[in-house]
C-alpha positions as a Markdown table, in Angstrom:
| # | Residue | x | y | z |
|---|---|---|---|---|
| 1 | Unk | 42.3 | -3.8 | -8.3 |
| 2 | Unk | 40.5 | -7.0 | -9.0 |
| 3 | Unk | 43.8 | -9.1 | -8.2 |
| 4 | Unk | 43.5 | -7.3 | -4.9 |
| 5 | Unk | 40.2 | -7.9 | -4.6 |
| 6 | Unk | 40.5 | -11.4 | -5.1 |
| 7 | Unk | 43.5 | -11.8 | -2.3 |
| 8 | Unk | 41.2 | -9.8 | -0.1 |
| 9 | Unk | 38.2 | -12.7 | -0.6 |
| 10 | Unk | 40.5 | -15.4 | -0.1 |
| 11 | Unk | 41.5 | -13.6 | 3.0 |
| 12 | Unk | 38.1 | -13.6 | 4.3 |
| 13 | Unk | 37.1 | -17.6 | 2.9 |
| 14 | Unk | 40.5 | -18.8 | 4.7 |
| 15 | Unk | 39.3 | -17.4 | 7.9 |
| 16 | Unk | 35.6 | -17.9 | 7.6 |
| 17 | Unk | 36.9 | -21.6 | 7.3 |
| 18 | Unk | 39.4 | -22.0 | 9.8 |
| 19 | Unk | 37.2 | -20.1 | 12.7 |
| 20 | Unk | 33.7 | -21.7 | 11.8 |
| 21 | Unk | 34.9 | -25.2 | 11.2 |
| 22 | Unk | 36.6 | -25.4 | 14.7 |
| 23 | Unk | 33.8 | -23.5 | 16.5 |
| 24 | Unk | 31.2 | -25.0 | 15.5 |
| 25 | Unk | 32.6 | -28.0 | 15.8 |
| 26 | Unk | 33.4 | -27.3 | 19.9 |
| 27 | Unk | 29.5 | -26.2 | 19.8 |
| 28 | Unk | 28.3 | -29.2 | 18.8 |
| 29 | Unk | 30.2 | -31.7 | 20.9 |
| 30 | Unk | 29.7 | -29.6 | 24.1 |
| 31 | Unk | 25.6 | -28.7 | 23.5 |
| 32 | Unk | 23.6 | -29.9 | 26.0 |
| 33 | Unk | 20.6 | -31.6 | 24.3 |
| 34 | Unk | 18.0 | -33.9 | 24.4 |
| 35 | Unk | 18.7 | -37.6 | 23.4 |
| 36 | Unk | 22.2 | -38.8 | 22.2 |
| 37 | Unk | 24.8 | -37.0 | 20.6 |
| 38 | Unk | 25.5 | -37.5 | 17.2 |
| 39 | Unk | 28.1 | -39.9 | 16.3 |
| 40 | Unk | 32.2 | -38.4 | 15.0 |
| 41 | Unk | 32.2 | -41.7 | 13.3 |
| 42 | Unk | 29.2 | -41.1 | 11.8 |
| 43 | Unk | 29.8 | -37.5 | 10.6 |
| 44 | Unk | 33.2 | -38.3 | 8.9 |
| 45 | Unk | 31.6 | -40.4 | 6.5 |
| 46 | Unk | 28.7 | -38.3 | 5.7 |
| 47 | Unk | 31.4 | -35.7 | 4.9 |
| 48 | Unk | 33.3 | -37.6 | 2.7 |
| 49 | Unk | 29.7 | -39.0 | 1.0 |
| 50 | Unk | 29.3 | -35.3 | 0.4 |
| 51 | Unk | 32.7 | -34.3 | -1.4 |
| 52 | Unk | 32.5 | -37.0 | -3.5 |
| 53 | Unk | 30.0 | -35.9 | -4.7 |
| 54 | Unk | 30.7 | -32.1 | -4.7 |
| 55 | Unk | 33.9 | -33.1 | -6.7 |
| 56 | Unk | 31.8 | -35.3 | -8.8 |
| 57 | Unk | 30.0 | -32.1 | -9.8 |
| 58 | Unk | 33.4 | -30.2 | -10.7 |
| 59 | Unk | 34.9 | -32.6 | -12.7 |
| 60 | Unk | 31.4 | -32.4 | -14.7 |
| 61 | Unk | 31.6 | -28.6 | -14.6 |
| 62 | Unk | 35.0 | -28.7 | -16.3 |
| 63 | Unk | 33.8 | -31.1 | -19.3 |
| 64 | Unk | 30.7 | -28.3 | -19.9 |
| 65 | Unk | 28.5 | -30.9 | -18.1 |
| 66 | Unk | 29.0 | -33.9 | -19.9 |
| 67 | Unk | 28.2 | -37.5 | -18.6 |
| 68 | Unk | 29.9 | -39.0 | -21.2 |
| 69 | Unk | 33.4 | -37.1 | -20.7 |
| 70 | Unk | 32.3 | -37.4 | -17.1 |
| 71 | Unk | 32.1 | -41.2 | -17.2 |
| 72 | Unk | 35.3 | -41.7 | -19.4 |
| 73 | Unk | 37.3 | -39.7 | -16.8 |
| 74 | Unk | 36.3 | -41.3 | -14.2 |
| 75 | Unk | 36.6 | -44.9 | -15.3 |
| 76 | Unk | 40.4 | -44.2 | -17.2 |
| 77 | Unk | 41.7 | -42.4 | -14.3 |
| 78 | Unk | 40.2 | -44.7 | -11.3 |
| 79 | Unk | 39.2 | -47.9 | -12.9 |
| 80 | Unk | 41.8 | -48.4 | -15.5 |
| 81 | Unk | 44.7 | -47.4 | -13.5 |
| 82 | Unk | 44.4 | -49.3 | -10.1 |
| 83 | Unk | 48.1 | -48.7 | -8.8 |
| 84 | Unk | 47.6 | -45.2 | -9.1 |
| 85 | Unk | 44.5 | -45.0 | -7.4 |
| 86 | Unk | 45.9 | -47.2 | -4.8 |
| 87 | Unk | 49.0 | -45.1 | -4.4 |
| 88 | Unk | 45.8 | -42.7 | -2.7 |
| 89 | Unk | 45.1 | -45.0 | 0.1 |
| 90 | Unk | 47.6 | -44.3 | 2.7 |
| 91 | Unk | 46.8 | -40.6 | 2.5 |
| 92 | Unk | 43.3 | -41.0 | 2.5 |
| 93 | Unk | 43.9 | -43.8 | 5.6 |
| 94 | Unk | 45.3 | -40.9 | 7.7 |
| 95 | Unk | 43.6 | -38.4 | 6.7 |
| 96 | Unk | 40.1 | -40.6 | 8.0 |
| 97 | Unk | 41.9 | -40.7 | 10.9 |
| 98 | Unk | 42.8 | -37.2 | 11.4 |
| 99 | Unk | 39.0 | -36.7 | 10.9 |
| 100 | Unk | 38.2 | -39.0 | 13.7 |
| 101 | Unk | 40.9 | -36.9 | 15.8 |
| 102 | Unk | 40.2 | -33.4 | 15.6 |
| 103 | Unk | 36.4 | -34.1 | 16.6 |
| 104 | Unk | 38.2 | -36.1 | 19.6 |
| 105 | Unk | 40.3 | -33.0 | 20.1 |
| 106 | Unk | 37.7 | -30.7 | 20.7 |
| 107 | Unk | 35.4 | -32.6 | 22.7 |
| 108 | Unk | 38.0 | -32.2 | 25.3 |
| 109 | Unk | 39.8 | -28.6 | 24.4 |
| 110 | Unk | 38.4 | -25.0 | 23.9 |
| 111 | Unk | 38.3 | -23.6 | 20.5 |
| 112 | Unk | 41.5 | -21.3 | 21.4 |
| 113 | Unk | 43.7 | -23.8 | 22.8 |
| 114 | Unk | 43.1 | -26.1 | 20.1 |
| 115 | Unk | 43.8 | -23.5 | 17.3 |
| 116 | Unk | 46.8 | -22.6 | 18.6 |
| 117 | Unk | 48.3 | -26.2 | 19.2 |
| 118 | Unk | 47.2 | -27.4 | 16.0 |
| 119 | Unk | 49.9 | -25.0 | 14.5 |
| 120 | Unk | 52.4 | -27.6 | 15.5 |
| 121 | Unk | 51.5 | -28.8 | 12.0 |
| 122 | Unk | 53.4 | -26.5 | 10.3 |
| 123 | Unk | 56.0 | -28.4 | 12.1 |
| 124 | Unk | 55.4 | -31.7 | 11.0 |
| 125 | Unk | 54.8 | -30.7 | 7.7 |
| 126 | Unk | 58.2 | -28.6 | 7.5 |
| 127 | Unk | 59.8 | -31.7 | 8.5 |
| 128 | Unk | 58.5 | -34.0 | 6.0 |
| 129 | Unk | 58.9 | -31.7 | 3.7 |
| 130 | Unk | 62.6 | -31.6 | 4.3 |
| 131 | Unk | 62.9 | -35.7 | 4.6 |
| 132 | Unk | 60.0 | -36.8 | 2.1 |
| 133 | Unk | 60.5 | -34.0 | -1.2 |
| 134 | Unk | 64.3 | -32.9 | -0.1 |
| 135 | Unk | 63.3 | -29.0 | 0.5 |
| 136 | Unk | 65.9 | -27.1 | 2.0 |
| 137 | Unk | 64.4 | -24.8 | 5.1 |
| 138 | Unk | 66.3 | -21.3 | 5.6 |
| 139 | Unk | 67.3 | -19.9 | 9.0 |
| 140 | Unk | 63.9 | -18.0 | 9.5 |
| 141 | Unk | 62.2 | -21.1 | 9.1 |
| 142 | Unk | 64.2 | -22.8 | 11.4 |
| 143 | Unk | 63.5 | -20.4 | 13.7 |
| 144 | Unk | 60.1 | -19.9 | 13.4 |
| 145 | Unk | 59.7 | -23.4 | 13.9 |
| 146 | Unk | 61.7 | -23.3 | 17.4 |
| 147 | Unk | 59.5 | -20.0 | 18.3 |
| 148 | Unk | 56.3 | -22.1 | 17.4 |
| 149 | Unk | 56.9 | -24.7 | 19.8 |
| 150 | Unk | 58.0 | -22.6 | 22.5 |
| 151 | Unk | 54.4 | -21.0 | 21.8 |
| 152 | Unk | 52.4 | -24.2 | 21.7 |
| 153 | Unk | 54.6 | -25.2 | 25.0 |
| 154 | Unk | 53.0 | -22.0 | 26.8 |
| 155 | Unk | 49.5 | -22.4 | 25.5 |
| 156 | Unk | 49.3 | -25.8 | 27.3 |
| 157 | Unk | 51.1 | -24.6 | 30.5 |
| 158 | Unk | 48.7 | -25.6 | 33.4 |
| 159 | Unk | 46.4 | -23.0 | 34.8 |
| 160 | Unk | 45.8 | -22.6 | 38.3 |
| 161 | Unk | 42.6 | -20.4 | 37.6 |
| 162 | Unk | 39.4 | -21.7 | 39.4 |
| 163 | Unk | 37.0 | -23.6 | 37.3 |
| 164 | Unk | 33.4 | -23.2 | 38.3 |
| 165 | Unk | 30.9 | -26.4 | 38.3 |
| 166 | Unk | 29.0 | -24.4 | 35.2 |
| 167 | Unk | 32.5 | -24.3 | 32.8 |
| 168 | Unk | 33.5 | -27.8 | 33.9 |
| 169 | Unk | 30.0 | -29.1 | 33.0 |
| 170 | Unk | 30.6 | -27.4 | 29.5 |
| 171 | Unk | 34.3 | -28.0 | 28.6 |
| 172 | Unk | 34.6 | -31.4 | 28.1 |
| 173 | Unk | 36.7 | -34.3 | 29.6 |
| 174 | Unk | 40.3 | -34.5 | 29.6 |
| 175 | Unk | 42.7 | -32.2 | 28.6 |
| 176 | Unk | 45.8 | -34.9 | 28.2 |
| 177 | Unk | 43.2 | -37.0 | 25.3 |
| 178 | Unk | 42.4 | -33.6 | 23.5 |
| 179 | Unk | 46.1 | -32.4 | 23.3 |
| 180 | Unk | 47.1 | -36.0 | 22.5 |
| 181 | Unk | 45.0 | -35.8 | 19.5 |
| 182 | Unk | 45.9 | -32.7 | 18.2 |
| 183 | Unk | 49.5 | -33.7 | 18.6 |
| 184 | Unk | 48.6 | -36.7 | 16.4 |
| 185 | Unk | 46.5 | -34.9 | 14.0 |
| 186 | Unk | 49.2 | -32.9 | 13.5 |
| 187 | Unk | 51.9 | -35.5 | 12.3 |
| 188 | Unk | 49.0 | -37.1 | 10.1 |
| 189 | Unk | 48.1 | -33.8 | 8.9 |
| 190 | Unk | 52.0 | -33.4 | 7.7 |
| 191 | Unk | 52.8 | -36.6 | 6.7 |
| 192 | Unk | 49.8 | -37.1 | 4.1 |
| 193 | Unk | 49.8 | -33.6 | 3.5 |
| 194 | Unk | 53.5 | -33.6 | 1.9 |
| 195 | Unk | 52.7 | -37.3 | 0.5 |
| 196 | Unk | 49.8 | -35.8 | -0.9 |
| 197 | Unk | 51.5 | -33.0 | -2.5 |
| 198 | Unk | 54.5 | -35.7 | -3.6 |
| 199 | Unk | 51.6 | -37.6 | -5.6 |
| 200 | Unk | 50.1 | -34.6 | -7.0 |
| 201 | Unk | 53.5 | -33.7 | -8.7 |
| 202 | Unk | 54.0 | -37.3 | -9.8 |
| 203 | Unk | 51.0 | -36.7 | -12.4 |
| 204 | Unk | 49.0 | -34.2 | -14.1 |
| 205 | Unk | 45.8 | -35.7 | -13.3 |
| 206 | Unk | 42.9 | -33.1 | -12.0 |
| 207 | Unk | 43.0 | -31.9 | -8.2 |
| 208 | Unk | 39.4 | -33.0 | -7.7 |
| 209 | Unk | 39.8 | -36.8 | -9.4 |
| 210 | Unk | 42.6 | -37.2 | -7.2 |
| 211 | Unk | 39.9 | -35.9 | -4.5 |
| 212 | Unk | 37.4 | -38.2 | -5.8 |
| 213 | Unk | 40.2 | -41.1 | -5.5 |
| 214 | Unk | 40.7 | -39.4 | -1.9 |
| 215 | Unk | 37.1 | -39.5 | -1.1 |
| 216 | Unk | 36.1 | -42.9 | -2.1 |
| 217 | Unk | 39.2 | -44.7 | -0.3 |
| 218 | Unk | 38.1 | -42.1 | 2.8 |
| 219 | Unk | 34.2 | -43.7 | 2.7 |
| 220 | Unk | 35.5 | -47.2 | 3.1 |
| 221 | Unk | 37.8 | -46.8 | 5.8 |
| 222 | Unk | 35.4 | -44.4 | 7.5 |
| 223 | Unk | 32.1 | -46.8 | 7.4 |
| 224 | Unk | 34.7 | -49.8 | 8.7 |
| 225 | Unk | 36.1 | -47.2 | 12.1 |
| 226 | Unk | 32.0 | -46.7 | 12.4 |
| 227 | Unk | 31.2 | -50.0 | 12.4 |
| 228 | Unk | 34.3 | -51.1 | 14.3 |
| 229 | Unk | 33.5 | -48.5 | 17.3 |
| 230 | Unk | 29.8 | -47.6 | 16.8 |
| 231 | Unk | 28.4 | -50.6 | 15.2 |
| 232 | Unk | 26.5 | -51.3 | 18.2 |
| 233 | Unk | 25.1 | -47.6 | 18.8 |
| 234 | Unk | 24.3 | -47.6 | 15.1 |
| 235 | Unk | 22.4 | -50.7 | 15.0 |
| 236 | Unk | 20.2 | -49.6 | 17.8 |
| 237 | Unk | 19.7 | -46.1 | 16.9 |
| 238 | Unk | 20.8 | -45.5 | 13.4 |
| 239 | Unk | 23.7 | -43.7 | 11.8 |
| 240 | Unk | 22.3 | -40.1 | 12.0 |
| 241 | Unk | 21.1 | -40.6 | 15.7 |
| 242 | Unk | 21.9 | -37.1 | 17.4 |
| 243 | Unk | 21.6 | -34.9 | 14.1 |
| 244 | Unk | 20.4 | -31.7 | 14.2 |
| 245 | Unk | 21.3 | -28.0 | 12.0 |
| 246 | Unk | 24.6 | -27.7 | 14.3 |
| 247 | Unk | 25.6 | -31.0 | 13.0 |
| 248 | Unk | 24.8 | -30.7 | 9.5 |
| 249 | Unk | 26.3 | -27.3 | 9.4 |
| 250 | Unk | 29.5 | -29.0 | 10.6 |
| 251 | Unk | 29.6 | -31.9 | 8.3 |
| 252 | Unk | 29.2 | -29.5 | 5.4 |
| 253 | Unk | 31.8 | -26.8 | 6.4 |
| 254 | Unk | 34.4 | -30.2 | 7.1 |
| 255 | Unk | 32.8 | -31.7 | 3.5 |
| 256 | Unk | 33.1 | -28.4 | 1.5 |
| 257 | Unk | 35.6 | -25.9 | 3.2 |
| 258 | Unk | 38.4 | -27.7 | 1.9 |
| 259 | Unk | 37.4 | -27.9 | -1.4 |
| 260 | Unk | 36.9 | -24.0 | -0.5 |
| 261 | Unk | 40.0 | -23.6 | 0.3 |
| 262 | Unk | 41.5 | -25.1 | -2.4 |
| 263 | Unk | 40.1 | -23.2 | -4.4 |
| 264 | Unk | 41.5 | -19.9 | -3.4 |
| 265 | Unk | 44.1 | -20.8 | -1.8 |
| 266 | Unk | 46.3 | -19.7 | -5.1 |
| 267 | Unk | 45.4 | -15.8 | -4.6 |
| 268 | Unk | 46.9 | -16.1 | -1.0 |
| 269 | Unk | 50.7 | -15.8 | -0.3 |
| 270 | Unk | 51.7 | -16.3 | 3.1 |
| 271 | Unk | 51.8 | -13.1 | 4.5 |
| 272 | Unk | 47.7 | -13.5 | 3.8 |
| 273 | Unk | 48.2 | -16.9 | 5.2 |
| 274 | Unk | 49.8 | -15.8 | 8.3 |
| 275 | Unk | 46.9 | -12.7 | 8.8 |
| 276 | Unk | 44.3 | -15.7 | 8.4 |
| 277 | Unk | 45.7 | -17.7 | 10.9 |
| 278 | Unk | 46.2 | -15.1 | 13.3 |
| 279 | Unk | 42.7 | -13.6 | 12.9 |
| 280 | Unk | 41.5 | -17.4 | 13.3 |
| 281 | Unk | 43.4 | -17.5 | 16.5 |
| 282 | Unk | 41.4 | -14.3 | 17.6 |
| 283 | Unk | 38.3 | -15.0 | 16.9 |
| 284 | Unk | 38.6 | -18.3 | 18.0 |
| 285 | Unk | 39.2 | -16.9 | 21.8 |
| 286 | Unk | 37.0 | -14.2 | 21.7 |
| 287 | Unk | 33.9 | -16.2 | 20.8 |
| 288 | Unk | 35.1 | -18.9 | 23.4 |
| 289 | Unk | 35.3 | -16.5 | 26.1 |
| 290 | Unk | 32.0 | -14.4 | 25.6 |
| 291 | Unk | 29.7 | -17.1 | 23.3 |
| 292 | Unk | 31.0 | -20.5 | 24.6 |
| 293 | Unk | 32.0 | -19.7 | 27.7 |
| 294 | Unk | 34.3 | -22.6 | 28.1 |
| 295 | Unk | 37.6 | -20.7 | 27.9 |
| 296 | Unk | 39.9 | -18.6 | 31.0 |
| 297 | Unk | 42.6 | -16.8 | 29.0 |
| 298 | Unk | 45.6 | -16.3 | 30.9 |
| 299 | Unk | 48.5 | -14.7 | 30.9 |
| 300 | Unk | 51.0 | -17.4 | 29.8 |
| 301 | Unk | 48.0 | -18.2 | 27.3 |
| 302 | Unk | 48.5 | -14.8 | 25.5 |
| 303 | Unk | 52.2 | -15.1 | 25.0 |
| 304 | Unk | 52.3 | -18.3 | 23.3 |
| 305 | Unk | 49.2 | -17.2 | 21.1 |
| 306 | Unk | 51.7 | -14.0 | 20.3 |
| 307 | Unk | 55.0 | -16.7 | 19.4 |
| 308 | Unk | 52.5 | -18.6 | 17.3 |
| 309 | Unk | 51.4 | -16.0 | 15.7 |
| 310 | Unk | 54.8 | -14.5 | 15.0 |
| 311 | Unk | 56.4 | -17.7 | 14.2 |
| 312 | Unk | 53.0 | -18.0 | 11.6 |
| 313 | Unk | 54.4 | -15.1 | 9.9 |
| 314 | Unk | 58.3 | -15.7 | 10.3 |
| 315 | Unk | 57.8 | -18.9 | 8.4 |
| 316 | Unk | 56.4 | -17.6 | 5.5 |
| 317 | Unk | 59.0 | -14.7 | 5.5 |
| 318 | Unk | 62.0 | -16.0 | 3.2 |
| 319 | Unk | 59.2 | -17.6 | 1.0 |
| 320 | Unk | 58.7 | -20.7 | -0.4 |
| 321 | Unk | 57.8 | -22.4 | 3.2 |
| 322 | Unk | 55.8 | -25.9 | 3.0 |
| 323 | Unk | 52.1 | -26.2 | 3.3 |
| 324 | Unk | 49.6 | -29.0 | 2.9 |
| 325 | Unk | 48.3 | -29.3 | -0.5 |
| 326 | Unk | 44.5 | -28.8 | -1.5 |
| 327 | Unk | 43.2 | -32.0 | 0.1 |
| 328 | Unk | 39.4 | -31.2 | 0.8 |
């Protein structure tokens, strides 16, 4: 009963996650306010300021809160083994710029479409799974895999539906740019996902160290892509120019879901995987369609949502499929 319970939680945190990351996320670049919006650039690095220091906190937790044990950590696994932590900077590298990408993504997609395309990461991360750790992938992946990109092909098939001046005003710019971004979050998301995974294997060092190691190279090469694009704004406005509740509740769900997620992510198998997804995908279109109001579902829309689902589910079906390590 309690191990049920449990899968049933993680159920519910895995789509909680998913669905309130990515809308509120599509709120807050499309909301119409006063003054200028808040700076991507900007947010990334307040996210990662926050799980270092979340991890910080969990790393203290597991020495029964002490600063000493806490300091000697912390200095013999970062400081007094420098090729190791530097091993941590390519990941962290992409995953900054995956950051930068999905807030990219969905200033210029709906909620729905960009849910459903970012599944092609289950590609990527199949495939460097196969080339990067040697895993072998049975016919159902394979499949699944073919099925999911005939799925992501439909979602994007243009739409001849009208677009009234109100939607356009709302949905952002350019489709091309948002799927672009996706498309290249989703080979970052793989690659450093199963490179991740390759380094986490390599040692028995803590999951949240290796996130603090994560974190701290994140910071550095977030506040240098801030200054390198935003310097200017920030100089003449500040680095929180724009923030408001929607963006603090979006720099804390991007800061702390993963960590989340990583958490109880081991009481899910991927049948619960595959129902989270596809009730994120759901929910994701409903609350575009009636809250945002920035989404037309179609036809053509609804039957590659279906093959993504399915091929969600297909994937996970002979067991053992790939997924991206707990990376906060």
């Amino acid at each position: 009963m309690a191990s049920s319970r449990l899968k049933y939680l993680s159920l519910g945190v895995l789509v909680f996650q998913t669905t309130s990351l990515v809308l509120t996320m599509r709120y807050s670049r499309t909301l119409q306010a006063e003054g200028p919006r808040y700076l991507a650039s900007s947010a990334v690095v307040v996210a990662e300021v926050m799980k270092i220091f979340t991890c910080v906190l969990l790393v203290l937790k597991e020495h029964s809160y002490s600063m000493r044990a806490l300091n000697s950590i912390l200095r013999q696994e970062i400081l007094h083994k420098p090729i190791e932590t530097l091993k941590l900077a390519i990941p962290s590298g992409i995953y900054t710029l995956q950051n930068n990408l999905l807030y990219v993504a969905l200033s210029n997609l709906d909620a729905a479409t960009y849910q459903v395309t970012y599944q092609l990461k289950i590609l990527t991360t199949a495939l460097f799974s196969v080339s990067m750790l040697g895993r072998r992938l049975g016919i159902y992946q394979w499949l699944s895999l073919l099925i999911l990109m005939t799925g992501v092909a439909l979602v994007q098939w243009p739409s001849e539906s009208a677009v009234t001046p109100e939607k356009e005003a709302r949905s952002a710019g350019s489709q091309f740019v948002g799927v672009a971004a996706v498309l290249v979050a989703c080979c970052s998301s793989g690659f450093a996902g199963v490179y991740f995974e390759k380094i986490l294997k390599e040692s028995k060092q803590s999951v949240w160290v290796r996130n603090i190691q994560l974190g701290l190279f994140g910071f550095v090469f977030g506040l240098l892509g801030m200054l390198a694009y935003d310097g200017e704004r920030v100089r003449d406005s500040g680095m929180f120019q724009g923030y408001n509740t929607v963006t603090w509740t979006v720099v804390a769900l991007q800061a702390l879901g993963g960590l989340v997620i990583a958490a109880v992510i081991k009481y899910a198998d991927n049948i619960l995987k595959g129902f989270a997804t596809s009730l994120s995908i759901i929910l994701s279109t409903l609350i575009s369609y009636f809250w945002l109001q920035d989404f037309d579902p179609t036809g053509v829309f609804f039957i590659g949502a279906i093959l993504v689902i399915a091929a969600t589910f297909l994937y996970g079906y002979e067991g053992k499929p790939s997924s991206n390590p707990s990376r906060a």
